[in-house]
Backbone as CSV, one residue per row, in Angstrom:
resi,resn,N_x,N_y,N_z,CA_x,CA_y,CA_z,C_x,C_y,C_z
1,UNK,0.842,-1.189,0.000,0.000,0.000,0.000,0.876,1.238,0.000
2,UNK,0.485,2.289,-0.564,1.133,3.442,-0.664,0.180,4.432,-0.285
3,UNK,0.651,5.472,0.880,-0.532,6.920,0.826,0.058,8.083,0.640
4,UNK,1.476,7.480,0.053,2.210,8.758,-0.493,1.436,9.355,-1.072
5,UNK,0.349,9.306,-2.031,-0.003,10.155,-2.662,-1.194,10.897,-2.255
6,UNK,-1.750,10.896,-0.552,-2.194,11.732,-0.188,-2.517,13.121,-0.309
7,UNK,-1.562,13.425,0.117,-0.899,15.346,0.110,-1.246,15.432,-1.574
8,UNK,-1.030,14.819,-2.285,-0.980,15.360,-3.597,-2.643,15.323,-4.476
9,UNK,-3.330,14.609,-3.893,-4.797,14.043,-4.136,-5.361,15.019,-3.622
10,UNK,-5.020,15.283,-2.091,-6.134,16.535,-1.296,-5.557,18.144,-2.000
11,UNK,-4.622,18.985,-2.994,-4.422,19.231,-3.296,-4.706,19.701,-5.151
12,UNK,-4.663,18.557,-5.523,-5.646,18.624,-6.582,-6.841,18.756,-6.530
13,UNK,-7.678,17.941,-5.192,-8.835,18.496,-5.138,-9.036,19.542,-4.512
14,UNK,-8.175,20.311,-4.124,-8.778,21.983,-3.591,-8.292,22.445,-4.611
15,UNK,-7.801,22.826,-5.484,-7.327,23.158,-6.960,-8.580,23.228,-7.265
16,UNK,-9.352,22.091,-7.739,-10.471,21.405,-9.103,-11.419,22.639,-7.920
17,UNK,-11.684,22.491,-6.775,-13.031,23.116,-6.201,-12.657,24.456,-6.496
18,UNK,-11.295,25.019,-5.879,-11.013,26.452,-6.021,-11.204,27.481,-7.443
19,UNK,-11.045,26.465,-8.466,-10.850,26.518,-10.304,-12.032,26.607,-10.536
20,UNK,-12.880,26.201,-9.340,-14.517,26.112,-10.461,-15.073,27.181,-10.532
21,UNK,-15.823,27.773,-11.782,-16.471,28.947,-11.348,-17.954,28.798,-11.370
22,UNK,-18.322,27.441,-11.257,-19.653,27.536,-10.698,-19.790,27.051,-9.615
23,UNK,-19.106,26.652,-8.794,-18.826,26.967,-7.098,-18.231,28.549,-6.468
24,UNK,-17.556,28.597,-7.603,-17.207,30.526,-7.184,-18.170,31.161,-7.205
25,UNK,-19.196,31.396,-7.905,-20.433,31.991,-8.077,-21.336,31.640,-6.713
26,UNK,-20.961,30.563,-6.199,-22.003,30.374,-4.942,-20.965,30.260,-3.345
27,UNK,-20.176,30.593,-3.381,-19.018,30.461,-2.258,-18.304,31.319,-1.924
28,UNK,-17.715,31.959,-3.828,-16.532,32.578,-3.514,-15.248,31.691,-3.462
29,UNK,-14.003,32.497,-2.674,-13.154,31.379,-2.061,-13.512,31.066,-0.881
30,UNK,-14.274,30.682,-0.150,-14.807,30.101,1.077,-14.547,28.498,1.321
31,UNK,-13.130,28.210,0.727,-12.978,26.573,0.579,-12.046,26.683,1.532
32,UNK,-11.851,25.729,2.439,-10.613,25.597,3.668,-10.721,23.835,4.308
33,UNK,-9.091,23.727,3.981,-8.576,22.559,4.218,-9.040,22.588,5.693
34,UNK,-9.396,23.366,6.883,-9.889,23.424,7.788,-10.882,24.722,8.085
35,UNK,-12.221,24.413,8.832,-13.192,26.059,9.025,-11.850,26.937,9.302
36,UNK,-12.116,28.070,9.450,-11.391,29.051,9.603,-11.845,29.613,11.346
37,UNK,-10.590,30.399,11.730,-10.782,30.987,12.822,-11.810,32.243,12.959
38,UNK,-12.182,32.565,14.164,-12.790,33.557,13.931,-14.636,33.569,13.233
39,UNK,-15.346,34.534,13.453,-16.534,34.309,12.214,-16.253,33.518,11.126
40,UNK,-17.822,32.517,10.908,-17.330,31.654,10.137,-18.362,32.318,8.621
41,UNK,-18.321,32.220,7.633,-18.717,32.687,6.436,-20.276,31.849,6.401
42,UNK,-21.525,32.838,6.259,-22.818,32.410,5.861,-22.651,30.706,5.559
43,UNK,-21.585,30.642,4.097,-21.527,29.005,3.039,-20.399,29.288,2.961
44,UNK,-19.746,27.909,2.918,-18.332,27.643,3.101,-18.306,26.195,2.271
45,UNK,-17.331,26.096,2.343,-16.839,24.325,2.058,-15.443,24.250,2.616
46,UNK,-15.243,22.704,3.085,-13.825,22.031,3.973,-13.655,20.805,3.627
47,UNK,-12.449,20.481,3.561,-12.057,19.148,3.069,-12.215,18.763,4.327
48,UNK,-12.473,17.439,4.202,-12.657,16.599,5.441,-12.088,15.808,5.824
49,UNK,-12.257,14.305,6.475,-11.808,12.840,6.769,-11.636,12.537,5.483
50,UNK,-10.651,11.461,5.737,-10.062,10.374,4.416,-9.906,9.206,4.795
51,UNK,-10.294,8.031,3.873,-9.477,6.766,4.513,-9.162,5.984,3.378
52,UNK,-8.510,5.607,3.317,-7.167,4.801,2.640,-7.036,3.493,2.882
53,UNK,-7.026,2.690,1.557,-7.034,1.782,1.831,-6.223,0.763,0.428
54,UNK,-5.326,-0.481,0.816,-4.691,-0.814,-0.462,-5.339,-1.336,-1.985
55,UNK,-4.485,-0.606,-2.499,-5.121,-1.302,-4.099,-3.660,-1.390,-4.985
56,UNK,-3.118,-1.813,-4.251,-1.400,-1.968,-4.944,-1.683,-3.695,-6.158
57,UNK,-1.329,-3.973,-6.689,-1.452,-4.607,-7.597,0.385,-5.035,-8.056
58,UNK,0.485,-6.003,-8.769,1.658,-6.386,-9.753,2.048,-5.764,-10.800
59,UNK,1.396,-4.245,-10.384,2.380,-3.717,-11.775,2.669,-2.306,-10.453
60,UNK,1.660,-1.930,-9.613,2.901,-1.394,-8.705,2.001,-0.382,-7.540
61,UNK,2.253,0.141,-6.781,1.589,0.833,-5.516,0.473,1.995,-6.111
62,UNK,-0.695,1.664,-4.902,-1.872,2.012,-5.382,-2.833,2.404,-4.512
63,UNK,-3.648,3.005,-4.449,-4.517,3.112,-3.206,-6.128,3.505,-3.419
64,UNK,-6.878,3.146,-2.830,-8.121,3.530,-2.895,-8.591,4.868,-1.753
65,UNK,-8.801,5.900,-1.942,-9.173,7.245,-0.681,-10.328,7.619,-0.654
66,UNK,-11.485,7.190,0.284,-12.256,7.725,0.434,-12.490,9.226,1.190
67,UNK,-12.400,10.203,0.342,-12.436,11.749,0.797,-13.825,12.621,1.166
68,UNK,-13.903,12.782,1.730,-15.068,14.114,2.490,-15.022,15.219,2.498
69,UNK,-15.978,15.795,1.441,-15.909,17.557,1.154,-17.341,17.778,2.132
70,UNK,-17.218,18.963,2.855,-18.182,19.431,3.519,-18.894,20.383,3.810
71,UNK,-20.226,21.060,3.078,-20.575,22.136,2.512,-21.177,22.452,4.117
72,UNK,-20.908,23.517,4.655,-21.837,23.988,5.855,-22.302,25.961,5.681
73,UNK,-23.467,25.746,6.542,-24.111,26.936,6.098,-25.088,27.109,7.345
74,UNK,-25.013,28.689,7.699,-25.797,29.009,8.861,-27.044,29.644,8.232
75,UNK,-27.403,29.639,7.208,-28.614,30.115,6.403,-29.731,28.944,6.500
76,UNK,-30.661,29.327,7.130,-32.412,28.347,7.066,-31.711,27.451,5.963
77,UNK,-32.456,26.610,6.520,-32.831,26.051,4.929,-31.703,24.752,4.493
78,UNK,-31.718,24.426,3.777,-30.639,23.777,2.674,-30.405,24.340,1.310
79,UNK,-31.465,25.176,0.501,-31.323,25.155,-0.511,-30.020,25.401,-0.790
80,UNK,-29.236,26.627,-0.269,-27.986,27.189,-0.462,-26.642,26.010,-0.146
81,UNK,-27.315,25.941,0.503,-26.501,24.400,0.623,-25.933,22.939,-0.658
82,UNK,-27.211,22.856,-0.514,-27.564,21.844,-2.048,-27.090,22.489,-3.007
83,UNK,-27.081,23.697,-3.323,-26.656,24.312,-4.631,-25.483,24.403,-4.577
84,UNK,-24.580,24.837,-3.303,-23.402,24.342,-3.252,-22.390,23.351,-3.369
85,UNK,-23.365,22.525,-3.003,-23.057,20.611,-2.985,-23.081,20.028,-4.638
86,UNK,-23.988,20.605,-4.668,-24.411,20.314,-6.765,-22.844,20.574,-7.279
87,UNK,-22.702,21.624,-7.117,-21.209,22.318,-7.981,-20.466,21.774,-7.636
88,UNK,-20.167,21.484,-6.368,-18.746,20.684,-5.642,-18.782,19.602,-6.335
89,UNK,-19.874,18.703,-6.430,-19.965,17.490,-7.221,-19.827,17.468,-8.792
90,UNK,-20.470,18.120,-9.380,-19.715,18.143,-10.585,-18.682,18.892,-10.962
91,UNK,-18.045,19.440,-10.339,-16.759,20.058,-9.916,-15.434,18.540,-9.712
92,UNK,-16.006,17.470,-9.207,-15.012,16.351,-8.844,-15.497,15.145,-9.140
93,UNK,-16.813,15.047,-9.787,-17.237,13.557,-10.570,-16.546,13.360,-11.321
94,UNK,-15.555,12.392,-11.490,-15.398,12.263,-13.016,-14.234,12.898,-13.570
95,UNK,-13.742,13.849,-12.489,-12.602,14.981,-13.137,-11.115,14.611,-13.405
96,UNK,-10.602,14.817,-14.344,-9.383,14.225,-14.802,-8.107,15.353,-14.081
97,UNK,-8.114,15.171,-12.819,-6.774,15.820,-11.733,-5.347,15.252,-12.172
98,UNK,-4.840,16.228,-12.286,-3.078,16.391,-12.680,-2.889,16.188,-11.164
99,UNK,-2.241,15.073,-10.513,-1.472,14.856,-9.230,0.090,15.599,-9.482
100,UNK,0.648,16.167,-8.401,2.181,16.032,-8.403,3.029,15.364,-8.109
101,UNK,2.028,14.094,-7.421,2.950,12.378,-7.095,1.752,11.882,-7.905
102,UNK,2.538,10.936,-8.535,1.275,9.900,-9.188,0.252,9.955,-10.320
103,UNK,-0.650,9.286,-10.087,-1.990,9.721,-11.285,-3.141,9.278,-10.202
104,UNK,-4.130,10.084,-11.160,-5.613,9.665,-10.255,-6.146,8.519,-11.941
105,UNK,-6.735,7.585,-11.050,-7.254,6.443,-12.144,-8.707,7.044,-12.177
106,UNK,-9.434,7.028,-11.068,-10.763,7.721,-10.883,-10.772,7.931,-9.797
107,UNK,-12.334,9.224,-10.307,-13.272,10.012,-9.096,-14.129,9.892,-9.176
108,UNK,-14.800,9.293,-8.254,-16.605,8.971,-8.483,-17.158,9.898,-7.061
109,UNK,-18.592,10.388,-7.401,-19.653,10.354,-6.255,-19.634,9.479,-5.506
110,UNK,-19.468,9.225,-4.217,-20.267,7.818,-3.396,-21.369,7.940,-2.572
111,UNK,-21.409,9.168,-1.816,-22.751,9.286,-1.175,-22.587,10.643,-0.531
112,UNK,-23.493,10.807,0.570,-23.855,12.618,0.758,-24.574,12.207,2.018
113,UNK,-24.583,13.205,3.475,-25.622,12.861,4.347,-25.764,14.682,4.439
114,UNK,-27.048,14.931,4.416,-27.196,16.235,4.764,-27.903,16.003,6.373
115,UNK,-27.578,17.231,7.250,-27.918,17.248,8.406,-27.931,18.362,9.081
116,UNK,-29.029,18.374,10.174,-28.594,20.218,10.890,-27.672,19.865,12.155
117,UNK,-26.941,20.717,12.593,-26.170,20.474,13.457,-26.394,21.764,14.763
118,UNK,-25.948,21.710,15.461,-25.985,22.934,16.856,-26.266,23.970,16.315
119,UNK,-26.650,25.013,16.761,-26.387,26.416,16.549,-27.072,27.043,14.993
120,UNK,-27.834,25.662,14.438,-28.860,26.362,13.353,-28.006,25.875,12.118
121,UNK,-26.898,25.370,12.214,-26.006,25.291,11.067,-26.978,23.844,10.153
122,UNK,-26.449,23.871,8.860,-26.994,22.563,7.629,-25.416,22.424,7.640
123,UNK,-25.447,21.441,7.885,-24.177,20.733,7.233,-24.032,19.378,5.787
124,UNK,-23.720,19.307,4.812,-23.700,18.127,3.988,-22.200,17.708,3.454
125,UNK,-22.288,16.617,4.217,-20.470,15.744,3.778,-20.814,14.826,2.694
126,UNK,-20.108,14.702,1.604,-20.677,14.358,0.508,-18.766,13.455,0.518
127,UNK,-19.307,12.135,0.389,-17.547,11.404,-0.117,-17.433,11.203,-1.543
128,UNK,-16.436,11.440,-1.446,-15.800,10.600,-3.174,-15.079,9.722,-3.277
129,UNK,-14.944,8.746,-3.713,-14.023,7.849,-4.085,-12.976,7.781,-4.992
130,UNK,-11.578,7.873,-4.700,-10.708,8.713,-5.628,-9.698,6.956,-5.716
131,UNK,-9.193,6.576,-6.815,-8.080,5.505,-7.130,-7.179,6.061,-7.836
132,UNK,-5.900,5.722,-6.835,-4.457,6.615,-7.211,-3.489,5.363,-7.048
133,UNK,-2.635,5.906,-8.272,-1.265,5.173,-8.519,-0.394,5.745,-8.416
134,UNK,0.782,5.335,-8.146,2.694,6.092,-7.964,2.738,5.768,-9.152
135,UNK,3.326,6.221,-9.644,4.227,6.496,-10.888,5.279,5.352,-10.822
């Protein structure tokens, strides 16, 4: 198993989200590898949990990462939410990411839980399933 290519996977994908401009249109740059200090922004998005797991094979090191993008929002509602989540997702279905270790084989959707949390917030963690090779 290899997770060298971690750092380089969560990277491309804040790239692909940051690059989009139909998540810019509903966010801005409001994307953070962690919430931010301080007031937190109306809609945001954060990379989340990962887990890793082997897919190394006979031709050479490999990994399977299940990743968590996480749209949260102190606005009623979900809609703003969902519309955020929409873009993030086709923003990283499917998307052909330039790694700086490795290659990405694929990115799929895998699932989404939307939920309210303390303090009035919608939160929706939406995973992807990303398969990466070393070079």
């Amino acid at each position: 198993m290899s997770y060298a290519m971690s750092a380089a996977l969560q990277r491309a994908v804040y790239q692909a989200l940051s690059g989009d401009a139909a998540l810019a249109a509903l966010v801005g740059t409001e994307i953070y590898d962690a919430p931010p200090a301080g007031p937190l922004p109306e809609l945001y998005l954060t990379l989340g949990a990962e887990r890793a797991r082997d897919a190394s094979d006979n031709s050479g090191d490999g990994a399977w990462h299940d990743l968590t993008v996480a749209v949260v929002t102190g606005v009623a509602g979900f809609q703003s939410a969902k519309e955020a989540a929409a873009a993030a997702s086709d923003a990283l279905h499917g998307a052909d990411l330039a790694l700086d270790r490795g290659r990405l084989v694929s990115l799929r959707f895998r699932k989404a839980l939307a939920r309210r949390e303390s303090g009035g917030l919608r939160r929706i963690d939406m995973t992807f399933r990303a398969r990466v090779e070393d070079d």
